[in-house]
C-alpha atoms as one frame of an Amber mdcrd trajectory, in Angstrom:
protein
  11.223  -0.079 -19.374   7.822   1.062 -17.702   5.211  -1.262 -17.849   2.005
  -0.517 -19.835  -0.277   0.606 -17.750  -3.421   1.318 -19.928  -6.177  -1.426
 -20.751  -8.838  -1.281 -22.793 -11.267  -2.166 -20.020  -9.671   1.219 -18.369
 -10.323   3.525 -21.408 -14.016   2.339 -21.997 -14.331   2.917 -17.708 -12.671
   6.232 -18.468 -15.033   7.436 -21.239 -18.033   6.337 -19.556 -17.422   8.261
 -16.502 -15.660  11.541 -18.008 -17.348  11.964 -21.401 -20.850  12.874 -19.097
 -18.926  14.881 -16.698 -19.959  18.250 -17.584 -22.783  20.732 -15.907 -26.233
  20.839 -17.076 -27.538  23.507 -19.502 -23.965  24.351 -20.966 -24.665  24.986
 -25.274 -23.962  22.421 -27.461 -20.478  23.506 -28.960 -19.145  23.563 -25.593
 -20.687  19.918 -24.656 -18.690  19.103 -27.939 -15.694  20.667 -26.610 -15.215
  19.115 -24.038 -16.117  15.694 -24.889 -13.419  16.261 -28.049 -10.658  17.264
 -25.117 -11.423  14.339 -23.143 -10.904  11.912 -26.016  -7.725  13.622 -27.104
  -5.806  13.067 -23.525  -7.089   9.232 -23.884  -5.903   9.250 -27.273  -2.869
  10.670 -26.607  -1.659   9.375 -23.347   1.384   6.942 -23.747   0.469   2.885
 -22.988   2.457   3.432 -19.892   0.100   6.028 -18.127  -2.253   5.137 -15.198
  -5.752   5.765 -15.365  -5.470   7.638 -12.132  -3.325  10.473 -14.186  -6.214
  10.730 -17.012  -8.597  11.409 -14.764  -6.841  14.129 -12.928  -6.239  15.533
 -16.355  -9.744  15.349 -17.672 -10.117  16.899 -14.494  -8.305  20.083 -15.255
 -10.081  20.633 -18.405 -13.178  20.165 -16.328 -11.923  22.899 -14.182 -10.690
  24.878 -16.720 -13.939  24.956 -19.145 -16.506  24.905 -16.142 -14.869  26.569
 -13.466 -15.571  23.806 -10.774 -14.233  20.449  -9.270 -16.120  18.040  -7.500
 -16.295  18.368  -3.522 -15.774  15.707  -1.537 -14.904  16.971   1.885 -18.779
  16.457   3.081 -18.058  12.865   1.692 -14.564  12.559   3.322 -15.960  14.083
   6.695 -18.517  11.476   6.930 -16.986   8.121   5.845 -14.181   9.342   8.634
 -16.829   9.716  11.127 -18.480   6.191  10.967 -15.239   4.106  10.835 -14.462
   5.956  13.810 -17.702   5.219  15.385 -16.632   1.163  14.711 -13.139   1.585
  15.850 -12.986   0.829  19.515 -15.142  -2.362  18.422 -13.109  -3.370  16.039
 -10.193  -2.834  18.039 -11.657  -5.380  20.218 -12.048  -7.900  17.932  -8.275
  -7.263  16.651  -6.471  -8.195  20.579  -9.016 -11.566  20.546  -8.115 -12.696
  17.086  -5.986 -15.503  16.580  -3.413 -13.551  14.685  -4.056  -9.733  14.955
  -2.206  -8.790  12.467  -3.515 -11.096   9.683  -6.500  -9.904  11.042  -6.349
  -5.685  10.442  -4.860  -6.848   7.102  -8.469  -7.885   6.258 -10.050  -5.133
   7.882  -7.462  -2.592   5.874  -8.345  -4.113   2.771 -12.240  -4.547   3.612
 -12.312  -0.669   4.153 -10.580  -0.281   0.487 -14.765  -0.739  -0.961 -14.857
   3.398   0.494 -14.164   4.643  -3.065 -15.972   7.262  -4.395 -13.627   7.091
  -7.623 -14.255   3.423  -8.751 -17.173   2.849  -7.470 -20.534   4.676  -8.763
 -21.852   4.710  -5.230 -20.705   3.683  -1.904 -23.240   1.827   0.801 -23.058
   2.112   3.673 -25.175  -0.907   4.611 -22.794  -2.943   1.941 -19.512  -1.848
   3.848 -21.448  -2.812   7.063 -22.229  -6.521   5.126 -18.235  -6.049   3.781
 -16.528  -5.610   7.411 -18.573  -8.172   9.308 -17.456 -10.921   6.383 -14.041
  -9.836   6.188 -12.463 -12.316   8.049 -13.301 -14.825   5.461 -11.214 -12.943
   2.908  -8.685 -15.475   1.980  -4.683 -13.823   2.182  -2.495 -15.570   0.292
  -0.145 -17.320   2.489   3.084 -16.852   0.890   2.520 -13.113   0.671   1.321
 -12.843   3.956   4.500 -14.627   5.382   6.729 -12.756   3.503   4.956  -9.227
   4.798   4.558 -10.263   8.306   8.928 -11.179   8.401   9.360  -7.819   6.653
   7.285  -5.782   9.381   8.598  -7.407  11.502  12.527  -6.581  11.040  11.781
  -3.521   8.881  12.745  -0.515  10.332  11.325   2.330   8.090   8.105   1.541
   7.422   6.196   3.765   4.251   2.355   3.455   4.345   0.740   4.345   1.130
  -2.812   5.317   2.125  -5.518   5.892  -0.297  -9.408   6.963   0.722 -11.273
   8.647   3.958 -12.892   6.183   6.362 -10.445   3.356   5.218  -7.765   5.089
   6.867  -9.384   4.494   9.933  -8.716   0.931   9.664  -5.181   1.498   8.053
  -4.229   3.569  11.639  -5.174   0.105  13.430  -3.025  -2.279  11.053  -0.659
   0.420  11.652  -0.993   0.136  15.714  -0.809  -3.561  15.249   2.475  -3.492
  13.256   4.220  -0.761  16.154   2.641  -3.522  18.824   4.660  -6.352  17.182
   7.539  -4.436  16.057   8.115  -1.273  18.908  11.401  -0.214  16.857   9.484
   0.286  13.818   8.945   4.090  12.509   6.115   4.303  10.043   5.502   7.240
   7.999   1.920   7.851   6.576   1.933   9.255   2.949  -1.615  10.729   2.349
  -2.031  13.041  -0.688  -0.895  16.529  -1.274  -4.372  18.150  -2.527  -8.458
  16.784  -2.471  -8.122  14.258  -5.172 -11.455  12.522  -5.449 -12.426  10.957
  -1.641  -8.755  10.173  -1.132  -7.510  11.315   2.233  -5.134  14.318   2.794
  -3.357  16.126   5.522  -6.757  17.181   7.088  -8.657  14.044   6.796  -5.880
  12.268   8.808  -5.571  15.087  11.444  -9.423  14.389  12.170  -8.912  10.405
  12.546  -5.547  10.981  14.444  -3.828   9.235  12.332  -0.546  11.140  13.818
  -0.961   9.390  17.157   0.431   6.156  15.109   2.737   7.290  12.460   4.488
  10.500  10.976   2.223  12.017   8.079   3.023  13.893   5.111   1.684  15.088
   1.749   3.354  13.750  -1.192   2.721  17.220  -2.892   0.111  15.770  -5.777
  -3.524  15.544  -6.244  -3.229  12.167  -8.581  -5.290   9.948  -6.645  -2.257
   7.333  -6.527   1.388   7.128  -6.419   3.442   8.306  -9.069   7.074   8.420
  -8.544   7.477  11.197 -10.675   5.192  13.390  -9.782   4.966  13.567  -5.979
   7.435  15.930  -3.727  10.971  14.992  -2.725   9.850  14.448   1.198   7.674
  11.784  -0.153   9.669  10.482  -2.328  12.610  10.445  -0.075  10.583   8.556
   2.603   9.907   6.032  -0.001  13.464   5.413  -1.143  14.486   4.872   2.630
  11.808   2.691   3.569  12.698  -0.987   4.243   9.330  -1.767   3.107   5.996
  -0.453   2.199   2.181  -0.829   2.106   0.232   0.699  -0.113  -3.619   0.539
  -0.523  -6.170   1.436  -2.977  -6.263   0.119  -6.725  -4.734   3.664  -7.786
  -1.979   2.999  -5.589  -1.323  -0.634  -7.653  -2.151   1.371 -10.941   0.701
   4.029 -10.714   3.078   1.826  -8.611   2.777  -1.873 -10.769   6.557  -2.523
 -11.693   8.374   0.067  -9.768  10.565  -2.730  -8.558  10.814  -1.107  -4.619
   9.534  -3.386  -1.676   5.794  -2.731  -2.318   2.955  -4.629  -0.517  -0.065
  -3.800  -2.101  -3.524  -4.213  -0.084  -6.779  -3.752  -2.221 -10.016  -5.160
  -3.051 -10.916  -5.787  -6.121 -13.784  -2.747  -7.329 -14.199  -3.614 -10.922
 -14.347  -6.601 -13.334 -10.598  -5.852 -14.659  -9.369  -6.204 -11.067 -11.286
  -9.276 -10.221 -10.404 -11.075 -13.573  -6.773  -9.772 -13.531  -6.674 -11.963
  -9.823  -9.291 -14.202 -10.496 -11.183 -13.475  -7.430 -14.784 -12.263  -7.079
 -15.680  -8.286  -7.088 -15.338  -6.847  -3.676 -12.409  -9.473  -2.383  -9.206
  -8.125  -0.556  -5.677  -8.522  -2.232  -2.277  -8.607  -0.991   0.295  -9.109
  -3.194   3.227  -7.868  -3.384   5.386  -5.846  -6.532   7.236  -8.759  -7.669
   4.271 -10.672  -8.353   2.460  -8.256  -9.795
């Protein structure tokens, strides 16, 4: 049995965001419309649907009654662009710490804050604050242990990536696992269309993200993971992986209970997140499916 995915905490978020989602001067009937189709996919979305699926689904209404989505690729472009400006530093930092890999963990999830979907607006002096704090995020040490054995004896590696600029620092975690483990072959699932700031095909050409890892689409423009809906290259990689990472609270939304060998990294964007893990908003996560 799926797990229910929906919480109320979710659906308020949802209306809050969507319900004022529409262009200005549009009449009043169609304001009306639109707000009446948002509320009926809310209200008639099964408990076991992810909030990432509503939204793409309000968002085709708000393509189909306004003609427009929202573009991101200036967004995209530019949150790329400064993490690669910080990426021979950090790379630095990474070959002096202690325990490099423990290390780009909290980097990876420290990058997680560049979402344009749960977040109402992104800082850039705030990631700056974000990434020089990170290694004071606190890994649990029974997760980490158990990730760090499976990296390092897992052969197919599956790395669920999630928005632009983060992926910057998921291409170094990823250099640091192939550094540790040489026999491992990581594949880079990005999504298959622009959904939100989330990183496709294109946004990982222009960090190189190739240099490190075979990318693909997985064929959807859900900004997550969902088993069902993605294409059968992606979801092939996923069954033959030996274990996988994947980042981004939409990743964790979709994914929660799929049962495979799923690492999740994240930080915590939003009061449900934070009280869910008891942690403070804006900490990093790892935890992995079974604990979920």
């Amino acid at each position: 049995m799926e797990p229910v995915r929906l919480h109320p905490a979710c659906i308020r978020c949802l209306l809050e965001k969507q319900l004022a989602s529409f262009p200005d001067g549009i009449g009043v009937e169609e304001e009306i419309e639109y707000m009446q189709r948002v509320l009926r996919v809310i209200a008639d979305a099964p408990k076991t649907a992810s909030a990432p699926v509503l939204v793409h689904d309000i968002g085709r209404i708000q393509k189909e009654m306004f003609g427009y989505e929202p573009d991101y690729s200036a967004v995209k472009s530019h949150f790329n662009g400064v993490m690669l400006a910080k990426a021979e530093e950090i790379e630095e930092r990474l070959q002096g710490a202690a325990d490099p890999l423990k290390r780009a963990i909290q980097y990876a999830m420290t990058g997680n804050y560049i979402d344009f979907g749960a977040m109402q607006k992104v800082e850039e002096e705030q990631l700056e604050r974000l990434l020089e704090k990170s290694q004071e995020i606190v890994v649990d040490p029974k997760e980490y242990e158990a990730l760090r054995r499976e990296l390092l004896a897992g052969r197919n590696v599956v790395y669920l990536t999630d928005n632009c600029g983060e992926i910057v620092l998921d291409k170094l975690l990823m250099k640091e696992i192939l550094r540790q483990n040489p026999q491992a072959r990581i594949t880079a699932i990005v999504r298959g269309a622009p959904a939100l700031n989330d990183a496709t095909v294109e946004d990982a050409q222009q960090v190189g993200l190739s240099q490190v890892a075979r990318v693909i689409g997985n064929g959807s423009a859900i900004a997550g993971t969902c088993l069902d809906k993605i294409c059968r290259q992606a979801k092939d990689a996923i069954d033959a992986a030996d274990v996988i990472l994947a980042k981004g609270q939409a990743n964790f939304e979709t994914l929660r209970g799929c049962g495979k060998n799923v690492f999740y990294i994240f930080m915590c964007k939003c009061g449900l997140f934070s009280s869910r893990f008891q942690v403070p908003l804006f900490h990093g996560m790892l935890v992995h499916d079974k604990n979920s």
